[in-house]
N, C-alpha and C positions, 0 to 999 in steps of 0.2 A: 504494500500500500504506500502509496507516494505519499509526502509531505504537504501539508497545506500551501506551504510556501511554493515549492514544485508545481504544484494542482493549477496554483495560481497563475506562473508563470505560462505554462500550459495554455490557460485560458485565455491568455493574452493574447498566445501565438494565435488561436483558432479563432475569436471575435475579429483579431486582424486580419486574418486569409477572409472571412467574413465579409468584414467592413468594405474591403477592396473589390471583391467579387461579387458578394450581393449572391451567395448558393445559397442554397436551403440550410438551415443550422445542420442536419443530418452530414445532408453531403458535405460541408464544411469539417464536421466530426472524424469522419471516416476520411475524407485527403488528409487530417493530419495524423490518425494512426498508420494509413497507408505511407505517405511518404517522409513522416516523420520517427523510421523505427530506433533511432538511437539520438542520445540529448549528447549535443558536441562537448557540454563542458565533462560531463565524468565516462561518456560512450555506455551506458547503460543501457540496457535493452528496455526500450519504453514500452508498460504492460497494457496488453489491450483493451483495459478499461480504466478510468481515471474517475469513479463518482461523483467526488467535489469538482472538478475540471467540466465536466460535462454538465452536470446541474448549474456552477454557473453560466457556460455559454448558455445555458439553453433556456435559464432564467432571464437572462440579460434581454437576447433575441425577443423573450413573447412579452416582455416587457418594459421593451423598447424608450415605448413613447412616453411613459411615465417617469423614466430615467431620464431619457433627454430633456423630461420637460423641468426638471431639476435640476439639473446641467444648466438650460437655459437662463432658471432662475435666478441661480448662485454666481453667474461668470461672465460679471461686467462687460459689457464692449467686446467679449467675444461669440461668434455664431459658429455656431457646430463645425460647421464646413471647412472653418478659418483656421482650427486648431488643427496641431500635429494627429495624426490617424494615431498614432503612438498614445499620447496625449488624453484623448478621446474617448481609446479605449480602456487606457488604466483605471481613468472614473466613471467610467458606464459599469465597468464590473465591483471597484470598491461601491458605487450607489445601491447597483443591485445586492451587495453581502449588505449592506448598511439596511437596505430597507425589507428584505424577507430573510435574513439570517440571524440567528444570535451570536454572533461573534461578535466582541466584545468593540465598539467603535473606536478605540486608541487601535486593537489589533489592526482591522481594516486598515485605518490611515495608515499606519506603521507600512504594514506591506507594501501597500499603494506607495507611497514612497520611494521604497526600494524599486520595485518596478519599475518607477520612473530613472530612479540614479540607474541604472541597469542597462534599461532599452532604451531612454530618453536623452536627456541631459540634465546640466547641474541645476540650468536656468528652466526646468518644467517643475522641478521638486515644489518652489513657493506656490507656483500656479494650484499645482494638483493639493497642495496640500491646504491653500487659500478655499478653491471648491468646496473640497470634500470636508472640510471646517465648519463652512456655511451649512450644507449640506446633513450633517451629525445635529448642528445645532438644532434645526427645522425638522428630523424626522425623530432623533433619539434627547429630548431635551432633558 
């Protein structure tokens, strides 16, 4: 069983193949077991199911529009479109752990974070962490 923090990354890669492509969440699922069988940094054989990985995309996907519409809320002067796809996706998936999971909101943001230092850059960290700030505040107060 992978790691939350693994699961998470995970989920990134696949909302992104998503975001770009516009597949079905399925098909998006299955291209990344398919052509994603081993994670570059330790070459581990990635297992062909990832629970939390997949419940988040798949929560994110059917609940899109309510996630972006918080996004929207929370993130002055900027329009969905305008931000990094990177960016975009780290906090459509920390909103959706924030608003249907019990994980604890410091954890979310924590993660989120790191995703950003990770796949992002130095300068997304305040942005995502500005959001999903506003964001924590307005769902878990």
């Amino acid at each position: 069983m992978p790691s939350r923090h693994r699961s998470r990354e995970r989920a990134l890669q696949v909302l992104f193949q998503w975001d770009l492509r516009r597949l079905p969440v399925e098909e998006a699922l299955e291209a990344y077991y398919g052509s994603l069988m081993r994670d570059d940094d330790e070459m581990e054989v990635v297992p062909r199911s990832d629970e939390f990985m997949e419940e988040l995309v798949r929560e994110t996907v059917s609940r899109l529009e309510a996630i972006d519409d918080q996004i929207r809320k929370h993130s002055e002067h900027w329009r969905l479109v305008r931000m990094p796809a990177v960016d975009r996706n780290i906090i459509r998936l920390a909103v959706c752990e924030l608003l249907l999971l019990p994980t604890p909101p410091a954890v979310v943001i924590d993660e989120a974070l790191e995703l950003a230092r990770r796949f992002s850059g130095d300068e997304s960290v305040p942005f995502v962490n500005g959001v999903l700030d506003a964001v924590k505040r307005e769902v878990k107060p």
